[in-house]
Phi, psi and omega in degrees: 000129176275146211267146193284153164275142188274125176298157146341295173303346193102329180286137157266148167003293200271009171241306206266154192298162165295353201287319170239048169235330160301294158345274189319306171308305195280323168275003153263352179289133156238204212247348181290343192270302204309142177282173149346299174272345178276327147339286196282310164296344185289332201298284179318293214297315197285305184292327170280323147339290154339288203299289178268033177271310164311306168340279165297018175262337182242010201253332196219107200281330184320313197296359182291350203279322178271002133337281195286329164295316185285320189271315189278007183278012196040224189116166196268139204286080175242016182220106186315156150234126189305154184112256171304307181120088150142185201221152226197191189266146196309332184286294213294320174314321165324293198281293177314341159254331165304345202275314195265021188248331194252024191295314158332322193071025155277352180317205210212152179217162154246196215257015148287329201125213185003176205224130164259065133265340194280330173262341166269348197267285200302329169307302181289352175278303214277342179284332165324287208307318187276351150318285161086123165094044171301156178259158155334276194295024174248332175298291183316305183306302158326299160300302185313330205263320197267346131349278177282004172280328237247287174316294206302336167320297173276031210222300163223066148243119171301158157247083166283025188079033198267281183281145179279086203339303171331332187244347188285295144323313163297314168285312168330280170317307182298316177315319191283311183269002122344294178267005164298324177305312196238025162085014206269146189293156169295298184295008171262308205295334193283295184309342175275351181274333178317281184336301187280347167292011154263022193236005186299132161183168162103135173253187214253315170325301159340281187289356170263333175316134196260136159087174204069151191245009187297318178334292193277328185262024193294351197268345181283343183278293180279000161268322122009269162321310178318297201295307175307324177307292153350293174296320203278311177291338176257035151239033144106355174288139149279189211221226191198099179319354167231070180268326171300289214260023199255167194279125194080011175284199197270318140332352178244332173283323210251336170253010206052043198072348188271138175178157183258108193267327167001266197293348168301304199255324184321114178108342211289115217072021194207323199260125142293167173217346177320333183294346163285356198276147168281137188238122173244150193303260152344142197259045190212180182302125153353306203266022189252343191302328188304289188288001155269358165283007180240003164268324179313312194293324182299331229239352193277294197302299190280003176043061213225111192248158172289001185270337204261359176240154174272318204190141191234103179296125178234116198238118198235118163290172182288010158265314185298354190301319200285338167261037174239332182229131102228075190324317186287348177276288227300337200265340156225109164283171188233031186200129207272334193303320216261002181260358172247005171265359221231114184298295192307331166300314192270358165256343170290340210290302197305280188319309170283338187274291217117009240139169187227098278157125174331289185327312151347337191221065174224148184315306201309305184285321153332315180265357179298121179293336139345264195303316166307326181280326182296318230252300171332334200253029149265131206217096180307107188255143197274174171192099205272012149303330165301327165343133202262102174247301153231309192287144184306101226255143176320143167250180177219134185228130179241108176255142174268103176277159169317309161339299183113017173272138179235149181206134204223148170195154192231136169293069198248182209005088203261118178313120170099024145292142165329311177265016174180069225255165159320117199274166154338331201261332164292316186289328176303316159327314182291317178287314201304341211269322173301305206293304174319334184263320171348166206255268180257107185317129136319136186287167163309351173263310162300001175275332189279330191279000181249339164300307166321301182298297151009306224278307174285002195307307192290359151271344200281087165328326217228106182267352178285347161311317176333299203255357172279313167281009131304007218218054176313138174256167202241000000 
């Protein structure tokens, strides 16, 4: 039987709350522990961020309202805001990037769903910065620890979809690599998860909701609250020595107690899980790529134009129901946050390109009348085998042509999937292509030293070049 592990403090494993067996892990983690693969995603994770954070700079007019709140609030310049262009105090940078890394629905997931990246990343730039002289591997080291709290979280804790994991969790996973970032001791580390459960929010209500712009900047709140979180512990605030598992703590408020801590800590220092993460093909919500890959393949194999089809059948589970109804909004969205929420848009989108495309998600593409008209002849049918239970559920699409030949194809091996996942060459492809949309593109020699470095980081002294040459100065 293996013998629990002993804390720092004298308490085992199997006694102290998680706020400090989490702790004990993230201020012991080094880069020498990490596999393979949890390298190359922090790694991957970090270039893709960049990318569609440049993306949502030139794409998405909301972030501008908080752009112009982080620069006239001044403060001392100690963090970029990518993009835009000047250096601000490390939280606020936090929040300005955060407003822009998940605005796109491009982010980096895991193969459950939801995203730690949107909130740890804009967190660990700005903690770099205000650190200053970070190394690659530490930089590396820091995403990976945050990565993985984030998976085991979401892997075994239920959810039921009430609250919005991403930011409930996501401050949570960012603080820890936040404060990995910025050097802090296990017991700062603990008191900083104290901390950041007061920055814990956001309902399922955000992301179902029609109109509005929280939908897209919701990753600026927990990245934000990390980097504070953090900062406050290492200037000496304390936090609450039972915040996961103590009664009314965040396992108990926000999940009811249900979660597996076994299997939560199994592995735990030894198993990285960061290597799972996921990269997406496509610029919409995760749970919508099955069925457009299984629409691109139908319209692709069958040369199937929008004049030869009658009706595009979407066979839905209860998430996928939520992007569909108000039927008469998803099928013309008014808003780019809600056309990339909107299944019948984005499978009429599938159907007329072949693809799914940044461009697709513009006032200008929004009013094509093609695709609107494609997106009326989409018609959902529920199917609650389809149900969203932890792993991401298949969609299945049937078109009906005009002829009266009908063809079903169900979405499996979806490019940035576990079984068909994004290579080097694709995310770099990717950055290139989010840098092209920026508010001011980087020329082509700055896309290569940060892909290259990116690439290469644990080689890298100083990791914080990354988000300074993204940083026009102004």
């Amino acid at each position: 039987m293996r013998q629990p592990e002993r804390q720092t403090d004298g308490t085992t494993a199997a006694s102290a709350d998680l706020c400090q067996v989490l702790a004990d892990y993230a201020s012991n983690a080094t880069y020498d522990q990490l596999p393979r693969d949890a390298v190359d995603a922090a790694k991957k994770s970090i270039v893709d961020a960049l990318g569609v954070i440049m993306a949502a700079s030139g794409m998405e007019p909301a972030v501008r309202g908080v752009i112009d709140f982080v620069k006239e609030s001044g403060g001392r310049p100690e963090a970029s805001i990518l993009a835009f262009g000047g250096k601000v105090p490390a939280v606020m940078a936090a929040l300005a990037n955060g407003a822009m890394v998940h605005c796109l629905d491009y982010d980096d997931q895991t193969p459950w769903g939801q995203h730690s990246g949107s909130s740890l990343l804009p967190a660990v730039f700005a903690a770099a910065e205000r650190r200053g002289g970070a190394s690659g591997k530490e930089m590396i080291t820091a995403v990976a620890v945050g990565q993985d709290i984030f998976n085991r979280m979401r892997q075994h804790v239920e959810w039921k979809k009430d609250w919005n994991f991403s930011t409930v969790m996501g401050v949570l996973s960012a603080t820890a690599a936040s404060s990995v970032m910025l050097g802090l001791s296990r017991d700062q580390i603990a008191h900083s998860f104290g901390i950041a459960s007061m920055q814990c929010c956001g309902t399922m209500n955000v992301i179902h909701s029609v109109g509005g712009d929280l939908r897209a900047m919701y990753a600026a709140f927990p990245a934000k609250g990390a980097v504070l979180a953090a900062i406050l512990a290492q200037k000496g605030v304390t936090g609450v020595p039972e915040i996961f598992e103590g009664e009314h703590g965040i396992l108990d408020l926000y999940f009811g107690k249900r979660y597996d801590r076994e299997q939560l800590l199994d592995g735990l220092g030894t198993n990285f899980t960061g290597g799972r993460t996921l990269y997406k093909r496509w610029p919409t919500v995760g749970t919508a790529h099955s069925h457009i890959h299984a629409t691109i393949e139908i319209v692709k194999e069958h040369d199937l134009g929008l004049e030869d089809i009658a009706e595009i059948r979407v066979f839905v589970g209860d998430y996928h129901e939520l992007m569909c109804n108000p039927l008469p909004a998803r099928r013309a969205p008014t808003t780019l946050v809600d056309a990339k929420f909107s299944l019948p848009y984005i499978v009429a989108v599938a159907a007329a390109h072949r693809d799914v495309r940044l461009a697709d998600f513009t006032a200008e593409a929004l009013r094509d009348r093609r695709v609107l008209g494609a997106a009326e002849r989409v018609v959902p049918v529920v199917d609650r085998a389809l149900d969203w239970k932890l792993t991401l559920p298949p969609g299945r699409v049937e078109i009906v042509a005009r002829d009266g030949r009908v063809f079903t194809r169900v979405g499996t091996d979806i490019p940035g999937s576990e079984s068909s996942p994004m290579s080097w060459d694709d995310v770099i492809a990717k950055f290139r292509d989010c840098c092209a949309a920026a508010v001011v593109p980087p020329g082509a020699q700055c896309v290569y030293d940060v892909t290259s470095t990116a690439r290469h980081l644990e080689w890298v002294d100083d990791a914080t070049r990354l988000t300074r040459v993204l940083s026009p100065e102004v």
